[in-house]
C-alpha positions in Angstrom: 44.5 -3.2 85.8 43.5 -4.1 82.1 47.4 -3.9 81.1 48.7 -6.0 84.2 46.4 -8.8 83.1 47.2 -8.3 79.0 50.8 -8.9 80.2 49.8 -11.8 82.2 47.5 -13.2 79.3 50.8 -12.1 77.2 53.3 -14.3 79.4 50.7 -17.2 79.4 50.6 -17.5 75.5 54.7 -17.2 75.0 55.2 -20.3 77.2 52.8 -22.1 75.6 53.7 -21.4 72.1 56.6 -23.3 70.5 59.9 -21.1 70.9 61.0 -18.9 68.2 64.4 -18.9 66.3 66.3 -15.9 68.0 66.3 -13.0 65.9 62.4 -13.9 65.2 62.5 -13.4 68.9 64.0 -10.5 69.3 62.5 -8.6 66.3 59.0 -9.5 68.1 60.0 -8.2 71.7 61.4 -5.0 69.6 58.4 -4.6 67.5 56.2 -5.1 70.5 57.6 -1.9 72.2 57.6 -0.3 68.9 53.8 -0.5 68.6 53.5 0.2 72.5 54.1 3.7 71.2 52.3 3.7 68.0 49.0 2.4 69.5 49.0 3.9 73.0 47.7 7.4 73.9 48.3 7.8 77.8 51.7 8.9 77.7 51.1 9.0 82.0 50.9 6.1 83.1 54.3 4.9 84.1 56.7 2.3 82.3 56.3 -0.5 85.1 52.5 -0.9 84.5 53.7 -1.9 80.6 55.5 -4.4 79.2 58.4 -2.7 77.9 61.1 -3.6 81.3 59.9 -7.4 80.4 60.6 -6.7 76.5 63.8 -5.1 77.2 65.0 -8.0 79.6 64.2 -10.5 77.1 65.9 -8.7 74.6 69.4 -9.0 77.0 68.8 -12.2 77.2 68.3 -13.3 73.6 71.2 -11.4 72.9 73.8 -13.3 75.7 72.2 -16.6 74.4 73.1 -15.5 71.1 77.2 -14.1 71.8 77.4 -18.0 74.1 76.3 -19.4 71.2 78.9 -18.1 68.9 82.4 -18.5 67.8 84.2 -15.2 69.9 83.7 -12.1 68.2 81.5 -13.2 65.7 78.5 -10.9 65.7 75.2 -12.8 65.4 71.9 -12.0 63.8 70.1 -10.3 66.6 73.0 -8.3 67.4 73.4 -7.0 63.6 69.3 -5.8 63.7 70.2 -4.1 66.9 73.1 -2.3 65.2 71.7 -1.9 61.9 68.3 -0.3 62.7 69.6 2.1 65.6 67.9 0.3 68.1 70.1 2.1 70.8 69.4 5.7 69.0 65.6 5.1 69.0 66.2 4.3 73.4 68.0 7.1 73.8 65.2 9.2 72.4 62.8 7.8 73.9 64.9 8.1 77.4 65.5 11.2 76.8 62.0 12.1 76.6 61.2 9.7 79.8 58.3 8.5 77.7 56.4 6.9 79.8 57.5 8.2 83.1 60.4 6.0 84.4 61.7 5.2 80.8 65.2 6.4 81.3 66.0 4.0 84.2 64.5 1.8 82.0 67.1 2.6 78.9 70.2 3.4 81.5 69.8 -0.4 82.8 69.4 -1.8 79.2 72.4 0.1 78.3 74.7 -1.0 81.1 73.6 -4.6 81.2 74.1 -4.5 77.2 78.4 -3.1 77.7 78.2 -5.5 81.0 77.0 -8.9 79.5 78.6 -8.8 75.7 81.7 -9.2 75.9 82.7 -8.6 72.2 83.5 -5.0 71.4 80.3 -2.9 70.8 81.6 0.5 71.5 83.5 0.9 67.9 80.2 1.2 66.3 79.3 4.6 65.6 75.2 2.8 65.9 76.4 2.5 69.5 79.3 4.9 70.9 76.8 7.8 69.6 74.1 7.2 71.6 76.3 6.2 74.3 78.0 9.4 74.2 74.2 11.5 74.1 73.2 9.6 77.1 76.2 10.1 78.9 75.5 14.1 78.3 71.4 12.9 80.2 73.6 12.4 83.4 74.1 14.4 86.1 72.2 16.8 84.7 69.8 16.7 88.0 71.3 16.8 91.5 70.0 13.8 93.4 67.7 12.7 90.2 65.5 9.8 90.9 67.8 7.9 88.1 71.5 8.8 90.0 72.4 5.5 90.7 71.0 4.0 87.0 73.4 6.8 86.4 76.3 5.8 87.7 76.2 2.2 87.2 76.0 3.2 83.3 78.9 5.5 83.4 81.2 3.6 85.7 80.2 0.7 83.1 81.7 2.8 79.9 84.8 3.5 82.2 85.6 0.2 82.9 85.4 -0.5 78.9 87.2 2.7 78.2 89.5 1.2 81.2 89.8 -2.3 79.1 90.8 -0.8 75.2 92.0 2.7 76.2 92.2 4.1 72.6 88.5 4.2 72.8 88.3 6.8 74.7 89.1 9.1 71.3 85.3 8.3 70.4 83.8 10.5 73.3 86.1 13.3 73.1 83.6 15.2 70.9 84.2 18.5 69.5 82.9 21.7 71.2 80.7 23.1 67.9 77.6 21.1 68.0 76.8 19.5 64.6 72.6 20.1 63.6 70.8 16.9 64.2 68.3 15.7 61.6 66.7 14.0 63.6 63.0 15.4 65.2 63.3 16.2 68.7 60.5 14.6 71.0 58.5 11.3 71.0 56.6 12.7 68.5 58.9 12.4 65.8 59.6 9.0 66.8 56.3 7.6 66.6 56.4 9.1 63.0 59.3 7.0 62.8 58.4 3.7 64.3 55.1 3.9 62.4 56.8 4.5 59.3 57.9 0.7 57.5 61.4 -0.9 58.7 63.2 -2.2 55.9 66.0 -3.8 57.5 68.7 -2.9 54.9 71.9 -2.2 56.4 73.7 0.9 56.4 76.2 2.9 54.1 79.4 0.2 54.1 81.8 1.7 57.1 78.8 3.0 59.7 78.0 0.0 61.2 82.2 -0.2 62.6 84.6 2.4 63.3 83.8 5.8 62.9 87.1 7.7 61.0 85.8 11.0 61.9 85.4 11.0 65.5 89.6 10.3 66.1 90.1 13.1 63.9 87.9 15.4 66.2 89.8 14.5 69.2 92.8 16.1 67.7 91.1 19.6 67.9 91.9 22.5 70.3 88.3 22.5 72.0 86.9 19.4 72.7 83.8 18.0 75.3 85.2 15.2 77.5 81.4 14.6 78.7 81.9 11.4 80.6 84.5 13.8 83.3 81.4 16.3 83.0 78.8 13.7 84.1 81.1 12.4 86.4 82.1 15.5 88.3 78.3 16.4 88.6 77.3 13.2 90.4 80.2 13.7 92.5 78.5 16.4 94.0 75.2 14.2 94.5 74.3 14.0 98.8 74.5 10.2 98.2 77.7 9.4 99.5 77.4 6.0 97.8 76.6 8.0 94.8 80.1 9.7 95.7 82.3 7.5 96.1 81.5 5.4 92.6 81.6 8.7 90.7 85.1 8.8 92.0 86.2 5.7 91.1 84.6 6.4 87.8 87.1 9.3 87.5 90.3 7.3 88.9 89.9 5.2 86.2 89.6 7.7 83.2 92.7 10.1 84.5 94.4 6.6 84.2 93.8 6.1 80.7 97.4 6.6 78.3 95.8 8.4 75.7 97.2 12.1 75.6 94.6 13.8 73.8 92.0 12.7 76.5 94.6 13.3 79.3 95.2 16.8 77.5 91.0 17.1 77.1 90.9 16.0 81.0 92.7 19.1 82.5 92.5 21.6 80.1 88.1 21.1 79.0 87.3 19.8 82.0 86.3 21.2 85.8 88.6 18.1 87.4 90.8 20.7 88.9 88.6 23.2 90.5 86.8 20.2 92.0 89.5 18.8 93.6 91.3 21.5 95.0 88.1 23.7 95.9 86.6 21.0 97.6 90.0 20.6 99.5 90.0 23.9 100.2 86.4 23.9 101.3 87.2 20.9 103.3 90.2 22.8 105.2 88.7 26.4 105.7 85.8 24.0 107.7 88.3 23.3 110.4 88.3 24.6 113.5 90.8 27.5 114.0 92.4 25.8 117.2 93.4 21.8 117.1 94.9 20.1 119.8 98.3 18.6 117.2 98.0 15.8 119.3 94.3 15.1 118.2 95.4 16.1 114.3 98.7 13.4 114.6 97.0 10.5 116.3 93.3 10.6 114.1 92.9 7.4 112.7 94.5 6.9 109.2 91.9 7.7 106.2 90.5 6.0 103.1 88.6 8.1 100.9 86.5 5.6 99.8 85.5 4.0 103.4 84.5 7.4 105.2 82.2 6.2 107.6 81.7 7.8 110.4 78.8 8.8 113.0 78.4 12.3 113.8 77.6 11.9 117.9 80.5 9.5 118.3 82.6 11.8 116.4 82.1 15.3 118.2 82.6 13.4 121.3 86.1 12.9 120.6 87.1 16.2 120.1 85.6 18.8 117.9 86.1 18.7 114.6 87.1 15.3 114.0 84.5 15.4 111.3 86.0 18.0 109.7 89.2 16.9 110.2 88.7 13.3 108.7 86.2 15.1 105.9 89.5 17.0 105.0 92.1 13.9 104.9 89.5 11.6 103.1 89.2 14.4 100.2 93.4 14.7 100.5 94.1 10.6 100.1 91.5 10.8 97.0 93.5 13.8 95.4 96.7 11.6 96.2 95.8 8.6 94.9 93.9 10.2 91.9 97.3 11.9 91.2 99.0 9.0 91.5 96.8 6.6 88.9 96.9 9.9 86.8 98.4 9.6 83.0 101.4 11.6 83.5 101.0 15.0 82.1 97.6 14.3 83.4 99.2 14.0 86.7 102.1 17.2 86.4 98.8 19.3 85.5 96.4 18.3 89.0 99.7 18.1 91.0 100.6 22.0 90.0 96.9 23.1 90.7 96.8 21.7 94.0 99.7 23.7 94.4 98.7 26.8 93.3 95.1 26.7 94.4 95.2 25.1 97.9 98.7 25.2 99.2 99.6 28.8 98.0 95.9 30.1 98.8 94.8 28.8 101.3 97.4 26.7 103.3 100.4 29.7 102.8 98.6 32.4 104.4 98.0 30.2 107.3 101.2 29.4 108.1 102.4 33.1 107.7 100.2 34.4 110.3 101.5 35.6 113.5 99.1 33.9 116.3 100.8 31.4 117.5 97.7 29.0 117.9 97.3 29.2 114.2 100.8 28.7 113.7 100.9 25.5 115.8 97.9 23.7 114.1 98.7 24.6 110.6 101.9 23.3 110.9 100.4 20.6 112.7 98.1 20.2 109.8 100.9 20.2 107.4 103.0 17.4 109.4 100.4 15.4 109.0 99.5 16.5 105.3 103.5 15.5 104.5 102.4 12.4 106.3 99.7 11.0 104.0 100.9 12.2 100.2 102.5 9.5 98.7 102.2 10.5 94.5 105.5 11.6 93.7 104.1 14.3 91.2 102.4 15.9 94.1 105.1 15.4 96.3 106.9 17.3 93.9 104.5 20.1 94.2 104.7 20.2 97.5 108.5 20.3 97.8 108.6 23.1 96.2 105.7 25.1 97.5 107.7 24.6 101.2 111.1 24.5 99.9 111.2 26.5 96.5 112.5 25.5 93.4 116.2 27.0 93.7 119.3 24.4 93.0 121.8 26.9 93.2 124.3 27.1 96.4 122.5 29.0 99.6 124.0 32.0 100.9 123.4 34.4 104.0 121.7 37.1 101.8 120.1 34.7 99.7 118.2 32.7 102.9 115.1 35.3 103.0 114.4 35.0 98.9 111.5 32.4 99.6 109.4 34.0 102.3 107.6 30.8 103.3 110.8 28.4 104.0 112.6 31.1 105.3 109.8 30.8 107.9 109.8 27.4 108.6 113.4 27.0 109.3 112.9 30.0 111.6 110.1 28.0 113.8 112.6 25.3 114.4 114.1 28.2 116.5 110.7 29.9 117.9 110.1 31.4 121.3 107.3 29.1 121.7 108.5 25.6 122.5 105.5 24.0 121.2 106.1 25.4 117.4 109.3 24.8 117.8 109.0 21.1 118.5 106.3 20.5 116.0 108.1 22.3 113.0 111.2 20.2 113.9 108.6 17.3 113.7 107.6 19.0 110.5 111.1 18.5 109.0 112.3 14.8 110.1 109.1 13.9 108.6 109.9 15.7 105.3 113.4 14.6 105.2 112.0 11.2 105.4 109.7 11.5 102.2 111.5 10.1 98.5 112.5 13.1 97.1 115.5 14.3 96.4 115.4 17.9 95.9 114.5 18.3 99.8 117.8 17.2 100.6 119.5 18.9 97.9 117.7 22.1 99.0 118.0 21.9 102.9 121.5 20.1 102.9 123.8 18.9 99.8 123.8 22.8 98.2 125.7 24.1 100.4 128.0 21.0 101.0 129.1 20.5 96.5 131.8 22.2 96.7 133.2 21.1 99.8 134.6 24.4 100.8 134.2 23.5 104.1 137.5 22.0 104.0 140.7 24.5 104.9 142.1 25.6 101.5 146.3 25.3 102.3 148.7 23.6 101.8 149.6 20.8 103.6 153.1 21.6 105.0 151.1 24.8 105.9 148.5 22.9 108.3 149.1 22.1 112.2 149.9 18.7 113.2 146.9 16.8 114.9 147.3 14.9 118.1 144.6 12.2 118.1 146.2 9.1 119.6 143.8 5.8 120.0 141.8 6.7 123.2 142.3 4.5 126.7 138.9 2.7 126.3 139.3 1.3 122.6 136.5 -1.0 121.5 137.5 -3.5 119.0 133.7 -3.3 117.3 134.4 -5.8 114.9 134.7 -8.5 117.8 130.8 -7.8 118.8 128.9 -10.7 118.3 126.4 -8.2 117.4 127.7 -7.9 113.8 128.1 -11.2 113.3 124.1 -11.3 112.6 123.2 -8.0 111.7 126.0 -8.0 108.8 125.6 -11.3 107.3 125.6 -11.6 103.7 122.2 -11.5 102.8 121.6 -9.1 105.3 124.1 -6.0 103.2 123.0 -2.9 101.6 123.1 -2.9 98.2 124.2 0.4 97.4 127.9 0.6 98.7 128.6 3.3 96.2 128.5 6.1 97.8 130.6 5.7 100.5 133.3 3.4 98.7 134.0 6.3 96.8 134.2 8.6 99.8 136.0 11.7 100.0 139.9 11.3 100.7 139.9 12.2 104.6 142.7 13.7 106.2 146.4 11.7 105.7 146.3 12.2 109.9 144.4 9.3 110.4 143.9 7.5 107.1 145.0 3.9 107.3 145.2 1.2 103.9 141.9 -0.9 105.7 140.4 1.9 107.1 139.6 -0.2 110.1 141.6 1.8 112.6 140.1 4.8 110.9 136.2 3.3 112.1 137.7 2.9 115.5 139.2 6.4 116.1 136.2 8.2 114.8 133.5 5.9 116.9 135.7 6.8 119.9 135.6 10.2 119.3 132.3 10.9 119.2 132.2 8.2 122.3 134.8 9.9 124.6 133.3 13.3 124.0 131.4 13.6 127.3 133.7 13.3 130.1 133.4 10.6 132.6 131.8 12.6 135.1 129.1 13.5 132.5 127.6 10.0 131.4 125.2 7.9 133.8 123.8 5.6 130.7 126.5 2.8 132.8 124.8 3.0 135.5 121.4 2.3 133.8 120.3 -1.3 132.5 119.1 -1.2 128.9 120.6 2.0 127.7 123.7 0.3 125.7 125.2 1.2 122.8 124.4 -1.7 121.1 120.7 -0.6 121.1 121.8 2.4 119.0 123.4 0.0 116.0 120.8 -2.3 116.2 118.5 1.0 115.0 120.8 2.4 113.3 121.4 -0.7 110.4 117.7 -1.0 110.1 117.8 3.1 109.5 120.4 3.3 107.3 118.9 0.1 105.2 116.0 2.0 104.5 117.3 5.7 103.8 119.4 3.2 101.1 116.4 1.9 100.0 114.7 5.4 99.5 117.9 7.0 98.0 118.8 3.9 95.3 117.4 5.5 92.3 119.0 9.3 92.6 121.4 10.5 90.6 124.3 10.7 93.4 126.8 9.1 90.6 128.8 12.2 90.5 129.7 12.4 94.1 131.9 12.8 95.9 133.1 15.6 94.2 137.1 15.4 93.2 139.2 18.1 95.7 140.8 19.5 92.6 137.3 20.5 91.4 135.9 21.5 94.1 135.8 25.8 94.6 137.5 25.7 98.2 138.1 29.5 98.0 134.5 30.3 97.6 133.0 31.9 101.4 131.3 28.4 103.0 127.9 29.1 104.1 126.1 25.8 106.4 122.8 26.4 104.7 119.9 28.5 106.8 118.2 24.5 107.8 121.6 23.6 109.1 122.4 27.0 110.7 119.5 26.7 113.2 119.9 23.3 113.8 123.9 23.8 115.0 122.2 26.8 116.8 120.2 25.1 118.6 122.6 22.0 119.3 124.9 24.6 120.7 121.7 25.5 123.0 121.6 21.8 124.0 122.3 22.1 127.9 119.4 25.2 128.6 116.8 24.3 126.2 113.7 21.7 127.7 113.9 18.2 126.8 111.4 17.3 124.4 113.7 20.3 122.1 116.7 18.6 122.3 115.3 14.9 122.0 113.7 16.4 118.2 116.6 18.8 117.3 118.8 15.5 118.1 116.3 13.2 116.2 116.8 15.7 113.3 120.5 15.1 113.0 120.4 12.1 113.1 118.6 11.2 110.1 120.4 13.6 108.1 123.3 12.1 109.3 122.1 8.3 108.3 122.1 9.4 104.7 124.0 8.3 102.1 125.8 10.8 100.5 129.4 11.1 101.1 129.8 15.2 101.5 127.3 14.3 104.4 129.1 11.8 105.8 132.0 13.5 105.9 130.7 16.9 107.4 128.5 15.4 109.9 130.4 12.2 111.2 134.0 13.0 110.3 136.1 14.4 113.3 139.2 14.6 111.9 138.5 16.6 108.4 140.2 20.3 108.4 137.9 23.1 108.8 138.1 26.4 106.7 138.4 29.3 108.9 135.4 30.1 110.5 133.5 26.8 109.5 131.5 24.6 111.8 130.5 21.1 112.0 128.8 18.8 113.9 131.5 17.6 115.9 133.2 21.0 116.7 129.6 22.1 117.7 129.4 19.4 119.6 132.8 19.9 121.2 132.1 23.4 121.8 128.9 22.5 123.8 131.6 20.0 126.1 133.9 22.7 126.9 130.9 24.8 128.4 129.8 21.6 130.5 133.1 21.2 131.7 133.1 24.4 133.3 129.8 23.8 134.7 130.3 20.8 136.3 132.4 22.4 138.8 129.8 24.7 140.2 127.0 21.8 140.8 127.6 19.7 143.7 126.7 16.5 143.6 126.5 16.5 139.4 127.0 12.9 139.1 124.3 11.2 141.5 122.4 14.2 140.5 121.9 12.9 136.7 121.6 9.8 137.6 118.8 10.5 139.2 117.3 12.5 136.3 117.9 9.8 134.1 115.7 7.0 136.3 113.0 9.3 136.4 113.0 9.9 132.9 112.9 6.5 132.2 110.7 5.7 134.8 112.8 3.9 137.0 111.8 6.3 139.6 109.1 8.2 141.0 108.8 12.2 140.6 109.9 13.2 143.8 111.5 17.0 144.9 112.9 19.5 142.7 116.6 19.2 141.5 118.4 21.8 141.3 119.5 22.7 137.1 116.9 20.1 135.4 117.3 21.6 132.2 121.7 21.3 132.5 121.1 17.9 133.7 118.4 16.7 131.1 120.8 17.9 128.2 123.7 16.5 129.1 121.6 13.3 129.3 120.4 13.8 125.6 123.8 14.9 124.3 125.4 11.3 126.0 123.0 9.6 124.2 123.2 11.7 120.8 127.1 10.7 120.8 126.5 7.3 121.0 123.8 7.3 118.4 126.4 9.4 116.2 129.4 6.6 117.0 126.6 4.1 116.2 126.0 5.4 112.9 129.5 6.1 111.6 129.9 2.5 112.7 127.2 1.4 110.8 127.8 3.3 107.1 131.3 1.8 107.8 130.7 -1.5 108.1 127.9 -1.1 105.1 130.6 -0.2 102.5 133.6 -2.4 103.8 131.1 -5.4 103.9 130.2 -4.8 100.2 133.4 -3.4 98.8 135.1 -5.6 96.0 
């Protein structure tokens, strides 16, 4: 009671009195906590029933007057007592010792309101980045301390300055052998201090700015990066707002260009066990079952806005907490990865690898039971999904694909255990894995990177040895005369929109440069060329076989439409790879070399072959698949997938002559089901809902493929149309 009414009294007396010239002011606001000490004995009674939070305010604020007062960067009176007589030092101690209870909140907020509302730089002087750096070593020490979030505003303060002038971040990379401190530990030895006479004389020339040592240090092998230490402990604090602003903190110091601290970060630090055994721990809390629907369709995840509510939650389908727990820790190691320095970045990206997708994810999807085959690929569709850093795409890549560049061969398919699985799932008994690792795929072939295409596709298709190695007087003539139902495409009005001028890819490289095709059909504008391979992939199902006529809204023109916006964007993605070197010259390619398709390719031709007695939803993602490889732009691509006239090797296959292959079997078909025709028309209005489920018909599964194979040619024609038109519209 007594003190509350000295400070009152106190307060009363300083408004009336006339005001003090600043530093008089601040050296009496210092000297009266000074003596606070000196003269008090209960060390008990807490720091809000004194006047030291008033003193310390007013000190703030004399020293904000003073900076607004002053040329920029010209360091005043008040601020050169604060520097010179370790002002910040004497705090820290006395913080430290939390003397009077509730002191260290008291020095965290002075310290983060004094790097918060100066704006010249204080940090460079050794009288304040060394007690900085020994009161960032106070925090965290104490899960869920009564001073976490006077904690974390002070850190995510020294981050945001570190954040401003990165080079300072070389002052708090301090080396691992701790150097003996003179000074007395305790508030005793500082009341010995504070007693003793202040003198005022500045220090030794050189202390009071930059410190020369402490760069030096941060050269060493071993050093303390205490502010990731601090950090990573309050990360573990059950305040989730806690949480989230000791992850920020961190985003912005793997961010920072300096290579020793990138180099302190992941090689002194616990940054990578935390991130990937919390993702881990985060995983291995998921349920063993998942309905893949529920995993696909779970709202999209911010790591910093997980809110959620529990009830709500489990009512939607169990674990959905988990599950969003899981994908909120994955987008922070993402986008952590992504603001990384980038060795900084290499390093997490590899032990996210090592320690959660070869640990913990691999063994999961090399189990037998098909339910936890289903959701952990499931899991990983949706993981592919979300990662959007390119150095832990990388990662990534290679933990599902392998690291090998050279070409694939039959033996050679098995070396890398875990994609020699995945391909096999496209091609699993159960329809369900099959469907989702197909899902799996399209969605990986879709990500920016280019090794997954080299690995699954362009490896096996260098050489080109595809082609038939003879000479040409050698080779059988071909009869491929223009077909009775010619379409003169250029006259749609279609294309008169879609490939406007400002409408044209940019990149007509790499099919202006295409490989020579066969002297058969090769014409000097290449427009009858177009034609005669659209047709072919058009007239491929016999008359008797297509229905999509008969059907409003199932044109071909729907198919180009999707196929220029497609092929815009796989442009878009591909821009920036090192394609310059394709296509590769004949006379260098090694056409004697045994062609192998590539295992990815092998099942997918398998299973196109499969196309009239596999279910529906197989075909419609085996199809989708193809497709997209097929809209890239590569020219050994384009030419194995949509060229019908190039000159297989001996036992080579390509999508066409699968496709082919697949029409001669249908043909024989057709004459043992009567009624075929009004039969898929039928099948097609119910699958597009023009009519009701009604009675059985007889060979669905026939009837539903050759539905889907109709409408995979046209999407084929569509696309060969389209990376046509791309190159001949931007050509010189």
């Amino acid at each position: 009671m007594f003190s509350k009414f000295t400070s009152i009294l106190q307060h009363a007396v300083e408004a009336l009195a006339p005001s003090l010239p600043l530093q008089e002011d601040f050296v009496y606001h210092w000297k009266a906590i000074t003596h606070y000490y000196i003269e008090t004995s209960d060390d008990k009674a807490p720091v809000t029933d004194t006047n030291i939070p008033s003193h310390l305010e007013q000190m703030l604020d004399i020293l904000t007057q003073e900076e607004s007062e002053r040329e920029s960067g010209e360091t005043g009176p008040c601020m050169e007592y604060l520097l010179h007589h370790k002002i910040l030092e004497t705090l820290f101690t006395l913080g430290k010792a939390d003397c009077p209870p509730g002191m260290k909140q008291q020095v965290l907020s002075f310290y983060t309101k004094l790097l918060g509302r100066i704006h010249q730089p204080l940090l460079p002087h050794i009288n304040v980045h060394r007690p900085v750096q020994k009161l960032i070593r106070l925090c965290g020490e104490i899960l869920a301390a009564p001073t976490e979030n006077e904690e974390i505003q002070f850190l995510c303060i020294v981050c945001a300055k570190l954040k401003q002038d990165p080079y300072l971040v070389n002052f708090f990379l301090e080396n691992k052998v701790k150097r003996p401190d003179p000074k007395r530990p305790g508030v005793e030895g500082v009341r010995e201090d504070l007693a003793s006479p202040d003198t005022g004389q500045p220090q030794a020339e050189g202390q009071a700015a930059e410190s020369p040592e402490e760069p030096k240090s941060a050269a060493a092998q071993s050093n303390n990066y205490n502010i990731v230490t601090s950090l990573l402990n309050l990360t573990k604090s059950p305040d989730g707002r806690i949480v989230v602003k000791a992850c920020e903190g961190l985003m912005l110091l793997v961010s920072l260009p300096e290579p020793a601290a990138a180099k302190c970060l992941t090689e002194n630090t616990e940054l990578c066990e935390l991130l990937t055994d919390r993702l881990s721990a985060f995983y291995k809390a998921l349920p063993m079952s998942m309905d893949p629907l529920d995993i696909e369709t779970v709202e999209s995840v911010n790591w910093g806005l997980d809110v959620y509510n529990m009830k709500d939650d489990a009512a939607i389908f169990t674990g959905k907490r988990a599950l969003i727990s899981f994908l909120s820790w994955l987008d922070y190691c993402d986008q952590l990865i992504k603001e990384a320095q980038k060795t900084a970045a290499a390093v997490l990206a590899k032990a996210v690898r090592e320690r959660f997708f070869v640990a913990v994810m691999e063994p999961q999807l090399m189990q037998t039971s098909e339910v936890g085959i289903l959701t952990s690929t499931a899991l990983l569709n949706r993981i592919i999904r979300q990662v959007t850093s390119e150095a832990l795409l990388q990662d990534m890549v290679y933990f599902l694909l392998g690291e090998e560049k050279g070409p694939e061969t039959l033996a050679s398919i098995a070396q890398n255990p875990l994609r020699h699985r995945l391909i096999e799932h496209c091609d699993h008994l159960s329809d369900e894995i099959s469907i989702m690792t197909l899902r799996l795929f399209e969605q990986l072939i879709q990500k920016p990177n280019q090794h997954i295409l080299h690995s699954l596709m362009l490896r096996s298709l260098e050489e080109r040895n595809y082609l038939e190695n003879k000479p040409q007087e050698e080779r059988e003539p071909v009869e491929n005369g223009q077909p009775h139902d010619f379409i003169d495409l250029e006259e749609d009005p279609l294309f008169v929109d879609d490939f406007s001028p400002e409408n044209r890819l940019s990149s007509p490289d790499w099919l202006s440069n295409s490989p020579t095709h066969s002297p058969y059909h090769a014409k000097p504008d290449g427009k009858t060329e177009v034609h005669k391979i659209v047709n072919s992939f058009l007239c491929l199902v016999p008359d008797e076989a297509k229905s999509s006529s008969h059907v409003e809204g199932t044109g071909y023109d729907t198919y180009l439409r999707d196929a220029h916006r497609q092929f815009r964007d796989y442009c878009g993605i591909c821009q920036r790879w090192d394609w310059r070197g394709t296509p590769k010259a004949m006379e260098k390619c090694d056409l004697d070399s045994p062609f192998f398709e590539g295992h990815f390719l092998k099942v997918l031709f398998d299973r196109m072959g499969r196309i009239l007695d596999q279910p529906y939803d197989v075909n419609l993602h085996v199809t989708s698949v193809l497709s997209k490889l097929s809209l890239l732009p590569h020219p050994h691509i384009h030419e194995y997938l949509l060229d019908p006239y190039i000159n297989l090797g001996p036992g080579c296959r390509s999508l066409f002559s699968v496709i082919v292959r697949v029409v001669g079997d249908l043909m024989l078909r057709i004459q043992r089901i009567p009624d075929f025709t009004p039969k898929l028309l039928l099948v097609r209005k119910r699958l597009l809902g023009l009519e009701p489920e009604g009675l059985n018909i007889d060979h669905m599964t026939l009837l539903e493929g050759v539905i889907v194979l109709e409408e995979f040619c046209k999407e084929l024609a569509a696309i060969a149309f389209v990376k046509f038109h791309a190159s001949a519209s931007t050509s010189p």
